[in-house]
N, C-alpha and C positions, 0 to 999 in steps of 0.2 A: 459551387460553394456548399458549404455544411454545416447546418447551425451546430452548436454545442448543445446539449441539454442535460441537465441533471434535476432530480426529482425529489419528494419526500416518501418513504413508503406508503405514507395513506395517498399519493397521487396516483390518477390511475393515468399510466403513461399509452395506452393501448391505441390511440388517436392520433400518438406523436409522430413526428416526422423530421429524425436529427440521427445525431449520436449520440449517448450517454448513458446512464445507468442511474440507478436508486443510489439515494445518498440520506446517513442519517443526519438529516439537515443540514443548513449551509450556510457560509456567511460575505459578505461582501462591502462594498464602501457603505451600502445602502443600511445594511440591517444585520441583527442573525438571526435566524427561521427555527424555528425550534422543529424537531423532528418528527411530533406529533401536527405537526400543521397541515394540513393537505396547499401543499403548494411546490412551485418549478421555479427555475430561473436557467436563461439562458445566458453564454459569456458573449463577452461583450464583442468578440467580433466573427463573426461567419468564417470560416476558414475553407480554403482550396486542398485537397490532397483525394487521396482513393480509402474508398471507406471499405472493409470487407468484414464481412459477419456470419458465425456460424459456430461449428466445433470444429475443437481445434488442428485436427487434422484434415480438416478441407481447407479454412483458414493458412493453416502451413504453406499446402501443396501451389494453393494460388500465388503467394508472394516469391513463388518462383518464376511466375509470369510478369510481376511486375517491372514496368519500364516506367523511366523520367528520371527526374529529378529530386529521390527523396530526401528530404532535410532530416527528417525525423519522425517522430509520431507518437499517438497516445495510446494503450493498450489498457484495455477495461475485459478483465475477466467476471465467470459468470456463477465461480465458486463450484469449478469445474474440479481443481487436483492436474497435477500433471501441467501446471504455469509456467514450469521450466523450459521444459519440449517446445515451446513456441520462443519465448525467451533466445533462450542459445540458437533456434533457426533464424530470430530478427538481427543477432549480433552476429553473424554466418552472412547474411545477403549482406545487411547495410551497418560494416565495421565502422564505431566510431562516430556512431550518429546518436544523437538524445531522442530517448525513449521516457516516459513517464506514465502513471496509471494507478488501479486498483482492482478490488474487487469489488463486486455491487454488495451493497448489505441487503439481506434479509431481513423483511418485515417482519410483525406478527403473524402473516397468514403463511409462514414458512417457504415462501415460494423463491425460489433460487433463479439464477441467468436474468434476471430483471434489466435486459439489456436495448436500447435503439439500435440501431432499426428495426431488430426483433428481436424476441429473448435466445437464449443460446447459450457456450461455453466461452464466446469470445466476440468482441467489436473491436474491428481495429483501424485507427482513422494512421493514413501514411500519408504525413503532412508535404505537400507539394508547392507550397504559396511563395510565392519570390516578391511578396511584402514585406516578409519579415527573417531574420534569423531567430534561429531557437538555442535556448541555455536550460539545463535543467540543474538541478542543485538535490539534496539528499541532507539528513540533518540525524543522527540517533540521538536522542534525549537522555537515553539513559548513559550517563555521563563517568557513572562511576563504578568500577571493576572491582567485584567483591572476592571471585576466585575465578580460576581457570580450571579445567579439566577433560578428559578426552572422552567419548561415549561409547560404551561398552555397544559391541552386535553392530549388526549389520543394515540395519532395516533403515533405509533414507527418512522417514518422518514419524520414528518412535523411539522413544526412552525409557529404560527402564533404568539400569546402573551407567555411574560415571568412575573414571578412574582421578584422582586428586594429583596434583603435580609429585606430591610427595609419595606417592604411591597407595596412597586408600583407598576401598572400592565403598564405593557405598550405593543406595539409592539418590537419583536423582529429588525424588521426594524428601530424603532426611535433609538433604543439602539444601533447597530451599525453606525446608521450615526450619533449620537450623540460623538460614539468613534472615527468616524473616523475624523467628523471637529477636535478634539480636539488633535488628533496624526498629523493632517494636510496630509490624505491617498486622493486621488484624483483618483487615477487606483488600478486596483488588490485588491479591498477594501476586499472581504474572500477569499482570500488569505495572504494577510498583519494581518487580524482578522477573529477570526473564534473561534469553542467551541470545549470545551472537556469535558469529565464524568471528574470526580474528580480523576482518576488514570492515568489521562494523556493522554486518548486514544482520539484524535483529529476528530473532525465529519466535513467535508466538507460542506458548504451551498451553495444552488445553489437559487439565486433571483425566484420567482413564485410571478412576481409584489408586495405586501409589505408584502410576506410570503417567506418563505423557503421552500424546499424539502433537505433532508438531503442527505448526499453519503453511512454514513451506521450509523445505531439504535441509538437513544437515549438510554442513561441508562436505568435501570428499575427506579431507583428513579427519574427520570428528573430532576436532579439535574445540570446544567451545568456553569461551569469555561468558563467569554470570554478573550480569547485569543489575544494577540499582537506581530509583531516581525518588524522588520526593515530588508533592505534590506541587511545590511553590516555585521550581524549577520548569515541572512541564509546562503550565500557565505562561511562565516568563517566556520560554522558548518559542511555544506554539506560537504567542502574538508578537512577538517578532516576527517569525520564519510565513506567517500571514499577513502584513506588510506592506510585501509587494507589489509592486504595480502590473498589469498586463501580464499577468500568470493564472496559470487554473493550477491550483495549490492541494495535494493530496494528505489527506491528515488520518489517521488509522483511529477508527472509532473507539479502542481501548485506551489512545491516551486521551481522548475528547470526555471519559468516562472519569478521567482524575482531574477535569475540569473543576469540580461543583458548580457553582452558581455562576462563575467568571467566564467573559462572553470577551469576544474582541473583534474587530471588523479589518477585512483588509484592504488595500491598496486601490486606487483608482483602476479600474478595467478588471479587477480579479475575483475572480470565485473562489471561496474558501470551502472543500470539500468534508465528507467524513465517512470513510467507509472501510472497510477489509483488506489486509493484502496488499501491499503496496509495490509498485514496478519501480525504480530508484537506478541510476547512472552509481554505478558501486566497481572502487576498482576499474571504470575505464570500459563495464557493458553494463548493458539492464539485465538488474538481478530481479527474484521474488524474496520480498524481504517483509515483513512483520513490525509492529508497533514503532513506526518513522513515519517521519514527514520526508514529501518528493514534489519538487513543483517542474512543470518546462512553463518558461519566461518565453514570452513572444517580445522580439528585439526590431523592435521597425526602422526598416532600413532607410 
């Protein structure tokens, strides 16, 4: 069996002996932990399955060897790059099975892979337990489609120009601050707006002066949906879609950042997460997708 564990960045996880990663704080039936707390919590039940940890091409090459019965499993990267490559190898072995996860967040002391059993570019628990059945779920928040457009070049996780349905080329920077005078965004601008491929799967943008660098892959079509939400929306979604009962619930620390003060607990047996990057059933495999919530639901048989 394997405990679960997740931490606060001021914890020092070096002692531990589970699965898990850094989390910018957490919430549960009990309480919410604020992120500056030094404290852990583990989920509420032990779990059976094969744990494997490492970078991600030793990680790969091993779940070629794996045998049993796998239901599914949690994938916790380490803010590694290249999330894909193991992604599309778990949907290749085990077609059709619920995968869920994140990326660990990074503290203040900048340190990256902050991962159980050891730090690294990936931990990967392949859940095996004949206690339970697994369901995972996916949610994008950003609800409302303010234009579409296709992305100019080639390069998997940078933007510079977009082309407009109607055929304009512009920068992807005038288009955003063109959306954002007009919604009246002044802070948290991708975060408040941001893109998705056309099935929902939400790409993070990080400013590179009036380009982009992405959080994970453009489509292959570069096809991209831009995105909008308010703040009074994320609030209501997130504490629903945290709820749940007997889930470990994945929440992307950018929209826990459009919280402000509002706090909410979730479901009996569940951890309510906050981190990077998120692993989400999208379309039918696990994708790497950007500011969503992803939970897997343990179903006791």
């Amino acid at each position: 069996m394997t405990t679960l564990l997740f931490y606060t960045p001021e914890h020092d996880e070096s002692g531990e002996q589970g699965f898990g990663c850094a989390s910018l704080g957490f919430t549960s039936s009990e309480g919410w932990v604020d992120p500056l707390a030094t404290a852990r919590t583990a989920f509420a039940y032990d779990i059976e399955g094969i744990l494997l940890n490492g970078n991600l091409d030793h990680v790969g090459a091993r779940i070629d060897n794996v045998t049993g019965d796998v239901k599914g499993g949690i994938v916790l990267f380490g803010n590694c790059g290249r999330e894909e490559t193991l992604l599309d190898k778990l949907a290749e072995r085990f077609p059709g099975k619920p995968f869920a996860g994140r990326s660990s967040v990074i503290g203040d002391d900048g340190r990256k892979g902050r991962l159980l059993p050891a730090n690294g570019e990936v931990s990967l628990l392949l859940i095996t337990d004949d206690r339970f059945e697994l369901a995972t779920q996916f949610e994008n928040v950003h609800q409302e489609i303010v234009a579409e457009a296709d992305v100019c070049g080639s390069e998997p996780r940078y933007i510079r120009d977009v082309v407009l349905q109607d055929g304009t080329r512009l920068s992807l920077h005038e288009l955003m601050s063109q959306i954002a005078a007009e919604k009246g965004v002044t802070t948290g601008l991708t975060e408040r707006i941001t893109i998705s491929a056309s099935d929902g799967r939400n790409i993070h943008l990080v400013p590179d002066g009036k380009c982009y660098f992405c959080g994970a892959n453009l489509p292959q079509d570069r096809h991209i949906l831009v995105r909008y939400t308010d703040k009074q929306n994320v609030y209501a979604r997130m504490r629903a879609f945290y709820a749940d009962t007997d889930a470990i619930i994945f929440g992307c620390a950018g929209l826990k950042s459009m919280l402000d003060d509002n706090q909410f607990l979730t479901g009996s047996g569940s951890i309510g997460l906050f981190m990077h990057g998120e692993v989400a059933v999208i379309s039918g495999k696990a994708q790497f997708a950007n500011l969503t919530l992803s939970k897997l639901k343990l179903i006791k048989k």
